[in-house]
Structure formats: structure tokens, C-alpha cells
N, C-alpha and C positions, 0 to 999 in steps of 0.2 A: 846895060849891065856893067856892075864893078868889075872887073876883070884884070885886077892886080892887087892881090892882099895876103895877109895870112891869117890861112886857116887853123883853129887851135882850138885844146880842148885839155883839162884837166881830168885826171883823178886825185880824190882826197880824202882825209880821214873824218871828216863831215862836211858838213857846211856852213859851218861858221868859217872864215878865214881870219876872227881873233883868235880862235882858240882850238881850229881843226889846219892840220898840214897838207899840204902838197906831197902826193905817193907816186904819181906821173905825169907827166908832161910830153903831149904830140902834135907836132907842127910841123905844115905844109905852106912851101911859099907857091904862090899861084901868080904867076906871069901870062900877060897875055890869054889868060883862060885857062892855062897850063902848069900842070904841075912842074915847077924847075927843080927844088931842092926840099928835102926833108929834115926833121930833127924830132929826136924821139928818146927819151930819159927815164928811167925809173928815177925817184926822187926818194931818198933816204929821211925818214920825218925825225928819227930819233927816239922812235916810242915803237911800242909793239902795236900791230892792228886787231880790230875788232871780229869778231866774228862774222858781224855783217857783213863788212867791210872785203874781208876774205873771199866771201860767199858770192857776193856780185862782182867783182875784179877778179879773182883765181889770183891777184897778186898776196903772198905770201910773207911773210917776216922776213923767212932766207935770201928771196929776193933781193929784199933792200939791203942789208949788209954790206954790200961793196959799194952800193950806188952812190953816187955823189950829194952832199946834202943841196938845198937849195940855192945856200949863198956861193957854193961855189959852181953850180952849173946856171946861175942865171945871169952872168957880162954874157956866157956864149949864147943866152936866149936872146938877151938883148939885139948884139950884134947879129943874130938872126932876122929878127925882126924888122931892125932898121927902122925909119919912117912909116911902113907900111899901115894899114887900118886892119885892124884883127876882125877876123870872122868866127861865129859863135852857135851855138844853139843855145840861146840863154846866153849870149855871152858877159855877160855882168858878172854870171857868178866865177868865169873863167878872170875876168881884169881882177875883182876884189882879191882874190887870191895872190895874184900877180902884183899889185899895188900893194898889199900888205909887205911880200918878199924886198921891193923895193923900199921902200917906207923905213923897213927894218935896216934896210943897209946903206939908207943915206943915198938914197937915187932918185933922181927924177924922174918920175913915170906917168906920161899924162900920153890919152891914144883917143882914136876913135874906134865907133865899134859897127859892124854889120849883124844884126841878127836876125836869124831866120826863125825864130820861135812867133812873133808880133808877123811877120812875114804868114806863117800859114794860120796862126787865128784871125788873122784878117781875111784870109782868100779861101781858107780853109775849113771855116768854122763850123762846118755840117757834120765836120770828123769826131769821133768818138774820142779820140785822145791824141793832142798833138806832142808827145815827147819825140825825140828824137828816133827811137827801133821804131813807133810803129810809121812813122812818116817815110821811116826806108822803107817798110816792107811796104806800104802805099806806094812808091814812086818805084818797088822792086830795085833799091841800094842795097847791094851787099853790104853785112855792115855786121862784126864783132861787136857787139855791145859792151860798154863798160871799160873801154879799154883806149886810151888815150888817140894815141894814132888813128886805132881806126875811125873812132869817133868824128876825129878832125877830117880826116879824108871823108867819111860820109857825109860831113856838113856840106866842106866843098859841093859836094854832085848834086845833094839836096838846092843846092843857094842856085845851083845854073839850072836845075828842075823848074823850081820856082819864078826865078825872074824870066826863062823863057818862057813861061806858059800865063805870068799876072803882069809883068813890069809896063807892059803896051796898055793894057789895062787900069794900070796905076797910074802912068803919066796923063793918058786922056783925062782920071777923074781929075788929075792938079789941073790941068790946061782948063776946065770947065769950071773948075770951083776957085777955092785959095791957091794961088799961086807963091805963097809965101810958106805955107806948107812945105817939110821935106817928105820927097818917100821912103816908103818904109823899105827901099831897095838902099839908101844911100849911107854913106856913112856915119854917125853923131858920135858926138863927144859923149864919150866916158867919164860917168862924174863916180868916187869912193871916196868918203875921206877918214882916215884913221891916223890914231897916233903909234909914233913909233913905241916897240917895246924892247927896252932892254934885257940883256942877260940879268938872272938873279944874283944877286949882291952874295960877296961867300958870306954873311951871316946866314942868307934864308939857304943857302946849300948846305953848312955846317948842320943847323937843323933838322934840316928835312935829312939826313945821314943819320944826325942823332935819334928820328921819329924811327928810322926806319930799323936801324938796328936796333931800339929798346923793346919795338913789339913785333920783330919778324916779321917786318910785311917785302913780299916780294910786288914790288911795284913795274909799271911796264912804259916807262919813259926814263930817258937819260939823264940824270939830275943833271948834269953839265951842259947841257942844251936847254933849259927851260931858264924862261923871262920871267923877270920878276913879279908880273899877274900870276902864271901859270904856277909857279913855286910858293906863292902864298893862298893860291886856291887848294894846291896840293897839301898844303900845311894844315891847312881847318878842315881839310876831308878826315884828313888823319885823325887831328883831334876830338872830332866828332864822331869818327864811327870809336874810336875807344873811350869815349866817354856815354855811348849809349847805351844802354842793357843789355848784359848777352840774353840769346834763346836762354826760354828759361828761369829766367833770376826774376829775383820781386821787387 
């Protein structure tokens, strides 16, 4: 069993990581099997959240206001992390996110990853649904749902649940088959590749001030926070919804 990593887990304003933010961030470093050190952040997106979004996190708008935006709590995630190999549930969608933040600010970000998601459809597959609540309530992990920290810490338990009860099992099948095979216990390279995006250029900010004050729209993102995709998506939504008929008209 791996038994020195970190464990980590995201919440977000979707799941895209071109176009959806990082809202929290929970991570557990694991030594020796053992939890040593924590690190746990609301992450500030710059936009207001969704209702959905509300609904399944209970995190809030008011929340995020003080919390630190991304670029500036992610040197202390790095330095967190160190060399380590990140552990996940699903963890891809945890890096993508991760590698974009990095990406954006001119860093190198290249990791391995442990997932325990391919971990229980492999060993697990007879279960009705492998997301991460109901494999806790399977293995009886306490476990917050939706909620960064805890999440990460429940991967933990889940990943030693697992590897004690399949990994002896896994290595016999390598030892009899491919031996060039990895298991699904060990590390692999993390592959994302995106391009960096910059801030919007002050024409398409001026703009999008000029859209917003001609037709009163109360909009729910920072105009001084958005990249220049984000700020010209912004711009043809506007355009578009006032150039389309109101209810009503012929």
C-alpha cells in the first residue's frame, strides 16, 4: 500500500476547469499511513454562485468575500504538497483544476495521481453506484459530503479500506499475467493540457461596463477578474439576449 501522499479534493462552480472556478480546497498529507498535517481553504471565484451550487456545498456567496483568491493561496498549496503523489476520488477532475490555476500563473505543475474511483469499479463492480457518500456509507466512512476537507479525508480511509481488502489480490493477478501492467493501487502520471488564459484586455472591460450600464444588467462575476475567453463570451451573451424578442413582441 501507498502510504505516503496527499490526499485532496476540490469544490467548484462546475466542472469545467476552462470556464468553472475553484470555491474550496481540502488537503491531507498522509505519512506513513498517518495523517501529519492539514490544509483546508475556501477559495474566493469572483463571481456569485449558482443555486445549485449553494444547494449541494451549503457554501454561500458571504462566505467567499474574505477568502483568498486562487492565485494567491496556491504557492501555500504547492508548498504543501511538495513532491508528493495526490490522491483522489476521480482524481483528474481534482489535477485539471489544479493545472489550469497553475497554467494561469506561469507554473509548473506536472504530478502523479492515486485514484480510488477505477480502484472500486474494478473490485467493486456488483455496487449500484460507486461515487464517493455511497462507498462511505459501504465501508461505514463518516463522511460530510460535498465539502472539500472532508471529502479528502474520507478518500484517505476509503484508499486504506480498499488496498487492505484487494491490493494482495491485485498483485497475485500482475504476478500471473502482464507484469508490465501497473496497479490500480499505484501511482500514474497525470496528463491535462490547457492553454494559459489571460486577463481581459481594458477594451473588452470598457465594453462590457459600457453593455452593462446601457441595459441595466446586474451581472454576477467581477469584470476585473475575467480572462479574455470569459469577457468575450460575456459580451455575445449580452448581445444576444438584447437583440432577441422580448415576451410578447412580433
Amino acid at each position: 500500500m501507498r502510504d505516503t501522499y496527499i490526499s485532496i479534493d476540490l469544490e467548484t462552480t462546475g466542472l469545467s476547469p476552462r470556464r468553472d472556478k475553484i470555491i474550496e480546497i481540502g488537503a491531507l498529507k498522509i505519512e506513513n499511513g498517518e495523517i501529519t498535517q492539514t490544509l483546508s481553504s475556501l477559495i474566493n471565484p469572483g463571481r456569485r454562485l449558482d443555486e445549485r451550487i449553494i444547494d449541494l456545498t451549503g457554501i454561500r456567496d458571504e462566505d467567499l468575500t474574505e477568502a483568498p483568491y486562487i492565485e494567491v493561496f496556491f504557492p501555500r498549496l504547492l508548498d504543501f504538497m511538495g513532491d508528493l503523489p495526490l490522491l483522489g476520488h476521480h482524481v483528474f477532475f481534482d489535477y485539471s483544476f489544479l493545472k489550469k490555476a497553475a497554467v494561469d500563473q506561469g507554473i509548473p505543475f506536472e504530478k502523479e495521481g492515486i485514484d480510488t474511483l477505477p480502484i472500486a469499479l474494478k473490485y467493486l463492480a456488483s455496487l449500484e453506484h460507486h461515487n464517493l457518500g455511497y462507498l462511505c456509507a459501504y465501508y461505514q466512512i463518516p463522511i460530510r459530503a460535498h465539502r472539500a476537507y472532508e471529502d479528502a479525508r474520507a478518500t484517505h480511509f476509503l484508499y486504506r479500506e480498499l488496498a487492505e481488502q484487494f491490493e494482495e489480490q491485485e498483485m497475485q493477478t500482475l504476478q500471473a499475467g502482464d507484469r508490465k501492467m501497473r496497479s490500480v493501487f499505484d501511482p500514474k502520471p497525470l496528463r491535462f493540457h490547457i492553454k494559459k488564459d489571460s486577463l481581459a484586455s481594458v477594451s473588452q472591460k470598457e465594453q462590457l461596463y459600457r453593455l452593462i450600464h446601457q441595459h441595466r444588467i446586474d451581472i454576477s462575476v467581477d469584470v476585473e477578474r475575467l480572462t479574455k475567453s470569459e469577457a468575450s463570451r460575456l459580451i455575445n451573451q449580452i448581445r444576444q439576449r438584447q437583440a432577441s424578442p422580448r415576451d410578447g413582441a412580433k
